[in-house]
C-alpha positions in Angstrom: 29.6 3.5 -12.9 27.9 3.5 -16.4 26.4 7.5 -16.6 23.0 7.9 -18.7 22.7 10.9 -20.4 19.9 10.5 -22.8 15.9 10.1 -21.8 15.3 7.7 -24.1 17.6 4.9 -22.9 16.0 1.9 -22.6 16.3 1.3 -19.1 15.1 4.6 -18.3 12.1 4.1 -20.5 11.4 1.3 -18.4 10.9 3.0 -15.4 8.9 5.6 -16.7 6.7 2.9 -17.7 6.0 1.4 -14.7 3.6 4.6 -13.7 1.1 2.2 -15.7 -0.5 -0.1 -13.9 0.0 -2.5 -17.0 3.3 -2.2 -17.0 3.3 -2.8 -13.6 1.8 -6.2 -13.8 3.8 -7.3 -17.1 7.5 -6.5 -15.5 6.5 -7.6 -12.1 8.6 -4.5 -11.4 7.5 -1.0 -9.5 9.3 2.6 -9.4 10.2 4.2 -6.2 11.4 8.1 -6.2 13.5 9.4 -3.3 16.1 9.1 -0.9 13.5 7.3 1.6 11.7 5.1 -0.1 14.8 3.4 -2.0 16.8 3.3 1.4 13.2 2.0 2.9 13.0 -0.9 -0.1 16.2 -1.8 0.6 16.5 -2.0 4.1 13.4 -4.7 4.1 15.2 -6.9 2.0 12.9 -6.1 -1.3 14.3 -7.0 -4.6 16.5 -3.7 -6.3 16.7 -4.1 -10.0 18.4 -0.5 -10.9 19.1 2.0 -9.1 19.7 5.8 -10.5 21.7 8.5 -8.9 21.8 12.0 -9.6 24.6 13.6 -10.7 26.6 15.2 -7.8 24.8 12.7 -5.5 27.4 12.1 -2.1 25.7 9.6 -0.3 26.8 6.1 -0.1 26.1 3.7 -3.0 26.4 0.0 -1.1 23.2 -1.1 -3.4 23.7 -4.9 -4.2 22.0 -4.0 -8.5 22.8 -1.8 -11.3 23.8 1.6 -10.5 23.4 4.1 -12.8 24.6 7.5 -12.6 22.0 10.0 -14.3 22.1 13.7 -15.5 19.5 16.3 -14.4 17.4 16.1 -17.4 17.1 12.3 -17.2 16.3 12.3 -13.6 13.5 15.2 -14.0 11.9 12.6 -17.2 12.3 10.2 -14.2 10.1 11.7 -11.8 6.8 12.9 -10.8 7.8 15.3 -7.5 8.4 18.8 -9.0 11.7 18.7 -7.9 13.5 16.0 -9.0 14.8 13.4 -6.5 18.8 12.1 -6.0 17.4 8.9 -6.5 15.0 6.4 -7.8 14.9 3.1 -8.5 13.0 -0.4 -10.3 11.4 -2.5 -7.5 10.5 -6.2 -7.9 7.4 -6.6 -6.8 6.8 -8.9 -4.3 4.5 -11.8 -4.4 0.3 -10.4 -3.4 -1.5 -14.1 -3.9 -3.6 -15.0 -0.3 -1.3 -17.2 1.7 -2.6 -19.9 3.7 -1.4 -18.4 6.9 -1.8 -14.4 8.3 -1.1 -13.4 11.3 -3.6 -10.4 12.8 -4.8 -7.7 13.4 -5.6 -7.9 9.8 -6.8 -4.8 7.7 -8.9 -5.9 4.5 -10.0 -3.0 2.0 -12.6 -3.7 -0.5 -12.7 -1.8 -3.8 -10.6 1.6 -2.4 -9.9 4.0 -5.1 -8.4 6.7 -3.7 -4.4 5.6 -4.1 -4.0 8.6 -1.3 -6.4 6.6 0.9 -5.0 3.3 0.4 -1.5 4.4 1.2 -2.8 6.4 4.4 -3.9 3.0 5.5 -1.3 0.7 4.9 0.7 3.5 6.9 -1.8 3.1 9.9 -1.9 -0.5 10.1 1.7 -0.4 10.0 1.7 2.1 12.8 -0.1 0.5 15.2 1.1 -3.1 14.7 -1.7 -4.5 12.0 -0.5 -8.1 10.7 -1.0 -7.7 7.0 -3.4 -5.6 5.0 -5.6 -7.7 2.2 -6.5 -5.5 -0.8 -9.4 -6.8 -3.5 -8.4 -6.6 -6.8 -10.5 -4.2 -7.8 -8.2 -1.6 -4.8 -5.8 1.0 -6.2 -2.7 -0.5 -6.7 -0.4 -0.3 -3.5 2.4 -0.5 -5.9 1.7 3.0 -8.0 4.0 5.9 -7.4 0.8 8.1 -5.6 0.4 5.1 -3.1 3.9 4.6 -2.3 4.4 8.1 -1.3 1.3 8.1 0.6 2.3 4.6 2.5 6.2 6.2 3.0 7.7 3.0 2.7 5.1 1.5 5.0 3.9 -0.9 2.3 7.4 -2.8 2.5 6.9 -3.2 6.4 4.0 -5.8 6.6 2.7 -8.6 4.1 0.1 -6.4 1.5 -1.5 -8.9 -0.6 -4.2 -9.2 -3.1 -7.7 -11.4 -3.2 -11.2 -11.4 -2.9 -12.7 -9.9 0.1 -15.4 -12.3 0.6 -13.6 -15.5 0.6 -10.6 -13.8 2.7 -13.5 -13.0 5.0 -14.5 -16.5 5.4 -11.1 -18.0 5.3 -10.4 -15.7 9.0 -13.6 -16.5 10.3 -12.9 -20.3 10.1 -9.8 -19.5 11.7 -11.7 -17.6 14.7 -11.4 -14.1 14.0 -13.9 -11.6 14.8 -14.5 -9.7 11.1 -15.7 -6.2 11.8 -17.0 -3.6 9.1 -18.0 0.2 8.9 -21.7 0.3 8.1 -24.4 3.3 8.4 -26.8 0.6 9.5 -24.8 -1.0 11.9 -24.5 -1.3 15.5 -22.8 1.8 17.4 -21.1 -0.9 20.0 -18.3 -2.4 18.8 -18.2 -5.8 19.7 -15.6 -8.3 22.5 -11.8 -7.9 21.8 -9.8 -10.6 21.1 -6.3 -11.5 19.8 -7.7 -12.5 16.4 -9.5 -8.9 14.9 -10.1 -8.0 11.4 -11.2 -4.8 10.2 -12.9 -4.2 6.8 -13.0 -0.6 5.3 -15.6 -0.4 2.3 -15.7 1.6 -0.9 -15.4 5.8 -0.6 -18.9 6.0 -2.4 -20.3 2.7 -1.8 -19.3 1.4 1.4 -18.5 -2.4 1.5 -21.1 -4.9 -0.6 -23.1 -7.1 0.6 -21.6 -10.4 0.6 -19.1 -8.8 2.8 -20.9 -7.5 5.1 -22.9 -10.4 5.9 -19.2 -11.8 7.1 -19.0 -9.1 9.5 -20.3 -7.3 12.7 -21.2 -4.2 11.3 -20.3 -1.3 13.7 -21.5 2.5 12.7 -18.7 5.0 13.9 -21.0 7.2 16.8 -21.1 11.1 15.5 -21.9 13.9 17.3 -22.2 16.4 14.2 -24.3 16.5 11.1 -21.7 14.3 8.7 -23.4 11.0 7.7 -19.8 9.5 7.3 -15.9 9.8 7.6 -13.2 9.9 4.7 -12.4 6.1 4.2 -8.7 6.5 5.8 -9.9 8.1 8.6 -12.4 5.5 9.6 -9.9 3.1 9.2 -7.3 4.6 11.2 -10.0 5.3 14.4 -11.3 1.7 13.9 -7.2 0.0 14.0 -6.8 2.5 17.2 -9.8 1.4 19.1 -9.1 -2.6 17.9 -5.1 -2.2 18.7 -4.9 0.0 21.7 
């Protein structure tokens, strides 16, 4: 196993360059840091690239990549946990284009910015048996390292792609799904269950826009106190319960 003992190896620039969401999208590559999320990447069947180690590390290394084996300093340049992890590793990431077929309960976000946010939902709808989740372009990237630790692995469980929310909309209501969305001036009854629901959640400042919500029933979450609305995630995860359960 080759050891790395400088920070400014190439391949461990690399990875500290994928915290960019440029370099992100120029590699086609992601960073994971920590025992879970590499054994979680790996255990879906996503694409390992390299894979670093710690030094004094006594865990099984059956990765089918590039192992390398890492000294203190460079795996402390490597991460962004305050205490460095044992390992880490470069991620292909998978393909996000809208497919022609998705299978539901389907989560769509529109415009999220909050990484923390995005991840907590991705971590729902994998929790209680979502489909896919469809992310517009304009989302945080479900790929950055705050995401990833916020989904905890979740995002390599279920399809996550990428699209406009509008014509993904459209493209599950000609396929008979009933398209619901969080709206202050919406109805406080949720409408029929079926076994083809999609949920929108909306912008934390802005809710969703209006092309999008003219797509949807629009359901306003009942409240009993004085808050005019819930953190993003958390009306997210209520709305999956109540359409999953």
């Amino acid at each position: 196993m080759e050891r790395i003992t400088s920070r400014t190896n190439p391949r461990v620039q690399l990875a500290r360059s994928l915290r960019e969401g440029k370099h992100r999208r120029q590699t086609g590559l992601h960073f994971v840091e920590g025992d879970k999320l590499v054994q979680e990447a790996r255990l879906s069947g996503a694409e390992l690239m390299t894979v670093f180690v710690r030094e004094g590390y006594t865990g099984e290394l059956d990765f089918p990549c590039e192992v390398l084996l890492v000294t203190d300093s460079v795996m402390e340049s490597l991460c962004l946990s305050n205490t460095p992890q044992a390992l880490c590793a470069t991620v292909k990431t998978p393909a996000l284009s809208l497919p022609e077929q998705m299978a539901g309960p389907v989560l769509l976000l529109e415009d999220l910015q909050d990484p923390g946010n995005v991840g907590t939902l991705i971590r729902t709808a994998d929790a209680l048996g979502a489909g896919c989740v469809i992310l517009s372009p304009r989302c945080a990237d479900p790929f950055s390292p705050k995401t990833l630790r916020s989904s905890m692995g979740s995002v390599y469980h279920l399809p996550v792609w990428v699209g406009e929310i509008p014509e993904a909309l459209q493209l599950l209501r000609d396929r008979g799904y009933t398209c619901l969305c969080g709206h202050l001036k919406g109805s406080e009854t949720l409408p029929e269950k079926t076994d083809k629901m999609a949920l929108l959640v909306g912008n934390e400042g802005n809710g969703v826009s209006d092309r999008a919500a003219a797509l949807c029933y629009t359901y306003r979450l009942p409240m009993a106190g004085k808050a005019e609305s819930l953190n993003a995630a958390v009306f997210g995860a209520i709305l999956l319960y109540e359409l999953t359960r």
